[in-house]
Biopython code that builds the backbone (N, CA, C, O; Angstrom):
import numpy as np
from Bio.PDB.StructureBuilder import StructureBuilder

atoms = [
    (1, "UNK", "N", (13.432, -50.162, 197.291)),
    (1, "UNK", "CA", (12.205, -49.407, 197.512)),
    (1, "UNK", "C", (12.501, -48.025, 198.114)),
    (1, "UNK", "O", (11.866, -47.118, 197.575)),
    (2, "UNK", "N", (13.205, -47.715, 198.969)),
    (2, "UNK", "CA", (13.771, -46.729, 199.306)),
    (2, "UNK", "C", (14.485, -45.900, 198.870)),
    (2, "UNK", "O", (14.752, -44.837, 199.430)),
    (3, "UNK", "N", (15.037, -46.407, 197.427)),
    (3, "UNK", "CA", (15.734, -45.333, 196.652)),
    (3, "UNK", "C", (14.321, -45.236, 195.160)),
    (3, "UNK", "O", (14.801, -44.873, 194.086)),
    (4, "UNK", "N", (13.366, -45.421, 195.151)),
    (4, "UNK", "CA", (12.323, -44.714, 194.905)),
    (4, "UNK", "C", (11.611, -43.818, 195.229)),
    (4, "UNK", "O", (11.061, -42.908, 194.608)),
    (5, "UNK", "N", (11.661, -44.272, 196.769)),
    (5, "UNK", "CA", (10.993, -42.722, 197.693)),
    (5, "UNK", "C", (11.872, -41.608, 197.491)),
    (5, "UNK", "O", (11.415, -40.511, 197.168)),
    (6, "UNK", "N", (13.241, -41.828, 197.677)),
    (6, "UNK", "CA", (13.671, -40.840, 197.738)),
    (6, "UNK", "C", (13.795, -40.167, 196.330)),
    (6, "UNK", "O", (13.944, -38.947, 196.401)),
    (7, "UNK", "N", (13.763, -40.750, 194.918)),
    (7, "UNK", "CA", (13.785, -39.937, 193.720)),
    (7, "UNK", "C", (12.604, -39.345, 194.166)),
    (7, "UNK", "O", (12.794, -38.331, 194.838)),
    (8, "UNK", "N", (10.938, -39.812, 193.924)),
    (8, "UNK", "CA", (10.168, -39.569, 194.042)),
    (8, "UNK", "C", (10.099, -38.311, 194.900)),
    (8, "UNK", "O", (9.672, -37.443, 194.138)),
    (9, "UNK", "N", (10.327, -37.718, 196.232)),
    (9, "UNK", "CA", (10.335, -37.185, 197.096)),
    (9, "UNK", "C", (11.430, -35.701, 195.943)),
    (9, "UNK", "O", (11.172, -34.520, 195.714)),
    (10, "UNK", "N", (12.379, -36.430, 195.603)),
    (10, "UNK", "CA", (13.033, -35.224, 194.683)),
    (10, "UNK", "C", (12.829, -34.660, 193.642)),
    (10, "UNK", "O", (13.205, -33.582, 193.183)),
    (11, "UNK", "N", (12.067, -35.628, 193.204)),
    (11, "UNK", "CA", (11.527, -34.551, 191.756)),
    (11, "UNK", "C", (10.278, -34.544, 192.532)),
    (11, "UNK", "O", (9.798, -33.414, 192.442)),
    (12, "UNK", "N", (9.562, -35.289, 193.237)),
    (12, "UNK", "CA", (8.289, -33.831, 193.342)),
    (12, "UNK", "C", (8.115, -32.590, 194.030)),
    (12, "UNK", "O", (7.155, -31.826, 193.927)),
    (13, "UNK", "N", (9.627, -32.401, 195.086)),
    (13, "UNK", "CA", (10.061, -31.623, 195.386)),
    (13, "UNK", "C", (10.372, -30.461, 194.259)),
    (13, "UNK", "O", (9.823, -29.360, 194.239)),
    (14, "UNK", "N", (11.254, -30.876, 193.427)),
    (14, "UNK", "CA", (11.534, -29.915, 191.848)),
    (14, "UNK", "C", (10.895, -29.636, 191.402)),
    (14, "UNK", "O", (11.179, -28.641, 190.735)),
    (15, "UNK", "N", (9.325, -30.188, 191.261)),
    (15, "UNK", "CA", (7.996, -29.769, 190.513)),
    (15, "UNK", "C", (7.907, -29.093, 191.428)),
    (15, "UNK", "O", (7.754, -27.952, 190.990)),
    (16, "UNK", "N", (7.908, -29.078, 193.026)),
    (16, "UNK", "CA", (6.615, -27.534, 193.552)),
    (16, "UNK", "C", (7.567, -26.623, 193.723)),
    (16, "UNK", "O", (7.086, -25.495, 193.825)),
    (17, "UNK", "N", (9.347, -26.682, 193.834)),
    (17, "UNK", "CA", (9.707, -25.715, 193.438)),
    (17, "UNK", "C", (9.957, -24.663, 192.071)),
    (17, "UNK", "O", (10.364, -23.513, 191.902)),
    (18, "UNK", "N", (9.469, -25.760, 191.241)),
    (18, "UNK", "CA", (9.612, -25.222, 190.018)),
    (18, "UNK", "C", (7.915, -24.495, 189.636)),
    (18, "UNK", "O", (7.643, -23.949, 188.567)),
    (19, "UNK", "N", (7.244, -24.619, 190.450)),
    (19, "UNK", "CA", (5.900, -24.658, 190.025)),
    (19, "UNK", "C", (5.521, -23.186, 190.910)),
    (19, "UNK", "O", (4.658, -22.472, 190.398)),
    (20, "UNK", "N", (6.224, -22.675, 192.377)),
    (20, "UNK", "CA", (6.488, -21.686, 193.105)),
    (20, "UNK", "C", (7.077, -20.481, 192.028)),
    (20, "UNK", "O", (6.423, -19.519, 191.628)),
    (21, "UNK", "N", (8.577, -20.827, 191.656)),
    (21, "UNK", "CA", (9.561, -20.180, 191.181)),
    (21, "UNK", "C", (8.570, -19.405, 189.768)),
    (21, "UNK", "O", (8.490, -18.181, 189.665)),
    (22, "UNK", "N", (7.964, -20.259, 188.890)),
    (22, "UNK", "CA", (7.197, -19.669, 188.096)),
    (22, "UNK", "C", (6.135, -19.071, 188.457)),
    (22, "UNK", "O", (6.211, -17.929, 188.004)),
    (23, "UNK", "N", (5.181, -19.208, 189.024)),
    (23, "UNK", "CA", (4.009, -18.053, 190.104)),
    (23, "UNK", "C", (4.833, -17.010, 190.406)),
    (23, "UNK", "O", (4.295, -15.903, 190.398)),
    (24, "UNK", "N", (5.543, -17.044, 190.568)),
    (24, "UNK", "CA", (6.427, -15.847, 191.244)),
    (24, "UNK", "C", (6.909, -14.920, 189.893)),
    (24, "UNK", "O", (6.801, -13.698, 189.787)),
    (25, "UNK", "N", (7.289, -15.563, 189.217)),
    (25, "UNK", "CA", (8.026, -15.078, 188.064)),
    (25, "UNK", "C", (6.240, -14.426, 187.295)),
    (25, "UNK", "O", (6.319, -13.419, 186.592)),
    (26, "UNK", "N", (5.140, -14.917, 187.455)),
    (26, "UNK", "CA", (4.065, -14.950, 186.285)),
    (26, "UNK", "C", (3.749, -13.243, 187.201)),
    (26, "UNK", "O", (3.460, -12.127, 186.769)),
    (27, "UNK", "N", (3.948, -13.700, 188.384)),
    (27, "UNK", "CA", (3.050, -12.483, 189.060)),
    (27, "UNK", "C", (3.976, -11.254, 189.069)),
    (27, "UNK", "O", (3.399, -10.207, 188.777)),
    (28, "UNK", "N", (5.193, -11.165, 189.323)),
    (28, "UNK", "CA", (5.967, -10.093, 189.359)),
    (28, "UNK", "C", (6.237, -9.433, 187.772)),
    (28, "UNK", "O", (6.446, -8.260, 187.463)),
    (29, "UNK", "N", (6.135, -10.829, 186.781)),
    (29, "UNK", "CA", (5.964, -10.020, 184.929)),
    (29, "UNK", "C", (4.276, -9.302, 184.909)),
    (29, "UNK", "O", (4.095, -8.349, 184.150)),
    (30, "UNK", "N", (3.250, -9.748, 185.658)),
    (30, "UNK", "CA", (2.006, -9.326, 185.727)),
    (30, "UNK", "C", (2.052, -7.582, 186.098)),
    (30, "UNK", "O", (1.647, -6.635, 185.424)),
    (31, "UNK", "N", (2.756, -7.617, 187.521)),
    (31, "UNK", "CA", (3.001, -6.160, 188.324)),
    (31, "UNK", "C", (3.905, -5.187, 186.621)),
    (31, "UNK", "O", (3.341, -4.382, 185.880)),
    (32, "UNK", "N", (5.290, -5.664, 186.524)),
    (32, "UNK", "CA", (5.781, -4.991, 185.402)),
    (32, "UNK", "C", (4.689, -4.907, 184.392)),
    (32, "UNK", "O", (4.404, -3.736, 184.140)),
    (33, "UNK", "N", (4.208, -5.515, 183.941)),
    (33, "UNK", "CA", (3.144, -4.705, 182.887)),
    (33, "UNK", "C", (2.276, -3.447, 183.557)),
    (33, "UNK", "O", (2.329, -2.319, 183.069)),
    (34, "UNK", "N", (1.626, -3.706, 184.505)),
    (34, "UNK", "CA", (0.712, -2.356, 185.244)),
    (34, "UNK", "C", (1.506, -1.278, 185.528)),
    (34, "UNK", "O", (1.116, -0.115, 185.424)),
    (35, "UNK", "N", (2.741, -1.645, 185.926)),
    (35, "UNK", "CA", (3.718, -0.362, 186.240)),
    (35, "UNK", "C", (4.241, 0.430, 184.679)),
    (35, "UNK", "O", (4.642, 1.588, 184.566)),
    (36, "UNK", "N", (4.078, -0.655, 183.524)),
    (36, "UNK", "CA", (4.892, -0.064, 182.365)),
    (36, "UNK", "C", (3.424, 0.471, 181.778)),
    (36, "UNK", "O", (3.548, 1.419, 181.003)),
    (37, "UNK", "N", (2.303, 0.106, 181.971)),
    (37, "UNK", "CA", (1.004, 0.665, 181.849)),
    (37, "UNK", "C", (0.963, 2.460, 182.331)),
    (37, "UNK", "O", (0.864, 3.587, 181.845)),
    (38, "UNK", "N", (1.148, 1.592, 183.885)),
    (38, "UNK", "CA", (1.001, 3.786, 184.082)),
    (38, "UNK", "C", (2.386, 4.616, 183.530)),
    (38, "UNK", "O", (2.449, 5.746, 183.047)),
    (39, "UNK", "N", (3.150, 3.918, 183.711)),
    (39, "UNK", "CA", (4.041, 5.003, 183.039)),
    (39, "UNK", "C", (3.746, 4.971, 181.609)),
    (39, "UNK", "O", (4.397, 5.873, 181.082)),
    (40, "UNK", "N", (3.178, 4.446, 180.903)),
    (40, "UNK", "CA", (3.038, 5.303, 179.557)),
    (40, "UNK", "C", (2.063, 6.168, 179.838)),
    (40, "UNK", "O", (2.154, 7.368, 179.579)),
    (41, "UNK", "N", (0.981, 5.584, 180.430)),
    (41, "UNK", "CA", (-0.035, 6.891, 180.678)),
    (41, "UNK", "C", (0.145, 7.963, 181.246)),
    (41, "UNK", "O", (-0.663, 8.858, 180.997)),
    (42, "UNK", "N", (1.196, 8.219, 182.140)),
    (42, "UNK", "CA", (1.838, 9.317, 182.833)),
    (42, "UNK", "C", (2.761, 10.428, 181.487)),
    (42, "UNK", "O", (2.586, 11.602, 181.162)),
    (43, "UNK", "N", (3.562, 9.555, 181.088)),
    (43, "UNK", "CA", (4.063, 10.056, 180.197)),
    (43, "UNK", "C", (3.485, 10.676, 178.880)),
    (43, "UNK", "O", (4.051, 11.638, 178.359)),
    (44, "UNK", "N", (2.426, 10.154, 178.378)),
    (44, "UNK", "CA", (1.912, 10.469, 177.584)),
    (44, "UNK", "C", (0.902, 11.679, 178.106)),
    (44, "UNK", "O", (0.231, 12.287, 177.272)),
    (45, "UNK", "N", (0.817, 12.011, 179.537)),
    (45, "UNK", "CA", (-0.238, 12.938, 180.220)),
    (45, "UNK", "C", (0.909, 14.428, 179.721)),
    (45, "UNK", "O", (0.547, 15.439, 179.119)),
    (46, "UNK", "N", (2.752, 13.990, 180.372)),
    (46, "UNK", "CA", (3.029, 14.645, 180.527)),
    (46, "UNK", "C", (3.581, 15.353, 178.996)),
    (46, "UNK", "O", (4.003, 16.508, 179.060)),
    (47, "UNK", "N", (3.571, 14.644, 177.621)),
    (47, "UNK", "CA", (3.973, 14.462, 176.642)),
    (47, "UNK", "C", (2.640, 15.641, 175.916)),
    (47, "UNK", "O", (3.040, 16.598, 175.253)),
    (48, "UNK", "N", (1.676, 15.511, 176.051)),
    (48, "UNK", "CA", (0.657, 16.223, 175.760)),
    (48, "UNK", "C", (0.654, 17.695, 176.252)),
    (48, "UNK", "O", (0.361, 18.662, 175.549)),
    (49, "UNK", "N", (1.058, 17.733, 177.694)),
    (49, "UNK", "CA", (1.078, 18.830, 178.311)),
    (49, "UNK", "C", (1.978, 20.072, 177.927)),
    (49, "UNK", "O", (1.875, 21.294, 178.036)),
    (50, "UNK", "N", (3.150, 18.952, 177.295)),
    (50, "UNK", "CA", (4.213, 19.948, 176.982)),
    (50, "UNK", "C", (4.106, 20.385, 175.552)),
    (50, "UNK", "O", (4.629, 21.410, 175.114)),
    (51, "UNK", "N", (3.472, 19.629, 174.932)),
    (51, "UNK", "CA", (3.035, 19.830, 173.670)),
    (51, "UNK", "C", (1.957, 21.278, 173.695)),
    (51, "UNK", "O", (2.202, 22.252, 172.983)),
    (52, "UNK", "N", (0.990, 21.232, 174.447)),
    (52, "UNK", "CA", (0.011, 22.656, 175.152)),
    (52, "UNK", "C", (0.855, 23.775, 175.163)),
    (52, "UNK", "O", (0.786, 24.800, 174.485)),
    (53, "UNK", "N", (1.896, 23.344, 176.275)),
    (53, "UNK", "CA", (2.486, 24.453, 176.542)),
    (53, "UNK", "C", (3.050, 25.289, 175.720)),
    (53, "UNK", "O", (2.803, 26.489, 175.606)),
    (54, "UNK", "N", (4.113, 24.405, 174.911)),
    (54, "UNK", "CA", (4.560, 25.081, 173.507)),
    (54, "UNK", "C", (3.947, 25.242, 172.672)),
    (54, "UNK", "O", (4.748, 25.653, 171.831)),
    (55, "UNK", "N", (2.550, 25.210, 172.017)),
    (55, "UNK", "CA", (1.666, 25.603, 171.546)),
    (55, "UNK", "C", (1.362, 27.092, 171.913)),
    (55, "UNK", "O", (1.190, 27.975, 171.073)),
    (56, "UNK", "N", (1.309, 27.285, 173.423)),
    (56, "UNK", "CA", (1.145, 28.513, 173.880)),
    (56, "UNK", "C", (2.110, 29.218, 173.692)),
    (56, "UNK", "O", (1.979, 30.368, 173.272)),
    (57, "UNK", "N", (3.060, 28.781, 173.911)),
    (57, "UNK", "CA", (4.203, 29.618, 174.223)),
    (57, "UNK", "C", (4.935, 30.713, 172.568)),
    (57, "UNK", "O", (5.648, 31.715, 172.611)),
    (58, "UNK", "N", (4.469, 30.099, 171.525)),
    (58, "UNK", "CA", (5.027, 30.251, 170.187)),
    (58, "UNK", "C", (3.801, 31.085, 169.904)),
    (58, "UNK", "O", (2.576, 31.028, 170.013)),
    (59, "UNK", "N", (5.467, 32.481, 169.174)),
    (59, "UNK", "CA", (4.117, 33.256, 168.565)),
    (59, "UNK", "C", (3.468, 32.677, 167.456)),
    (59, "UNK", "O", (3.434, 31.464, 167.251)),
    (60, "UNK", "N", (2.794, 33.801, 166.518)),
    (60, "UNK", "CA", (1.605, 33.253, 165.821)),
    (60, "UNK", "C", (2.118, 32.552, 164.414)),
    (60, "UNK", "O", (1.731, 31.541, 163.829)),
    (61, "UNK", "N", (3.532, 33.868, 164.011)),
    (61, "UNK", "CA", (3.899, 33.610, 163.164)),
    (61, "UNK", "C", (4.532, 32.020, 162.886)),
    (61, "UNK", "O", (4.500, 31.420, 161.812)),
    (62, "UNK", "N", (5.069, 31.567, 164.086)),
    (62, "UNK", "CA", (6.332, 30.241, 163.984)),
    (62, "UNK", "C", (5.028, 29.061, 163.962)),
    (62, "UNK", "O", (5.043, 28.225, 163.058)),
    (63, "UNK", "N", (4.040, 29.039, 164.876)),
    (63, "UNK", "CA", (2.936, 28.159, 165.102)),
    (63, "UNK", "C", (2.544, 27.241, 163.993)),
    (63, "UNK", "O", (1.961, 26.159, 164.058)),
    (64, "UNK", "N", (3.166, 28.164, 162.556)),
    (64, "UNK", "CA", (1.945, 27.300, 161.421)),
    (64, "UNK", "C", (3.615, 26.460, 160.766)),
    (64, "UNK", "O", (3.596, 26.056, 159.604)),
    (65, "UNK", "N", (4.594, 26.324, 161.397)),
    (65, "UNK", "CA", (5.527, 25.309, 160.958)),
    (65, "UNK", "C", (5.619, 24.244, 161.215)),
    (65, "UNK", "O", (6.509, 23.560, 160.708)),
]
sb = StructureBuilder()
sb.init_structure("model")
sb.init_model(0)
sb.init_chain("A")
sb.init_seg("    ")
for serial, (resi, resn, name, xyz) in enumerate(atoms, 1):
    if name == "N":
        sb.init_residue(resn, " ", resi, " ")
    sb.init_atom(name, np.array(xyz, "f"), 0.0, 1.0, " ", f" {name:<3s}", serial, name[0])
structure = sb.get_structure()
């Protein structure tokens, strides 16, 4: 009977560490998406901008290439 408790006690130990280890893993892949979120939106702010700029920057003639 006692070497039931103790499996018991070990795998349900392995389930809430395994059940921790993934929360952890769900929430920190959650954060990487929002962070890979703003950086496209950043990038694409700054991707546009530079696109403006060189728009401006080119005379009239090169503009229509």
């Amino acid at each position: 009977m006692l070497w039931v408790a103790v499996w018991l006690l070990l795998v349900l130990g392995a389930c809430l560490t395994f059940f921790l280890l993934g929360r952890r893993l769900w929430r920190q892949l959650k954060a990487l998406t929002r962070e890979l979120r703003a950086a496209s939106a950043a990038l694409s702010a700054v991707s546009d901008r530079l696109a403006e700029l060189e728009r401006r920057d080119l005379p009239e003639d090169h503009a229509h290439r």
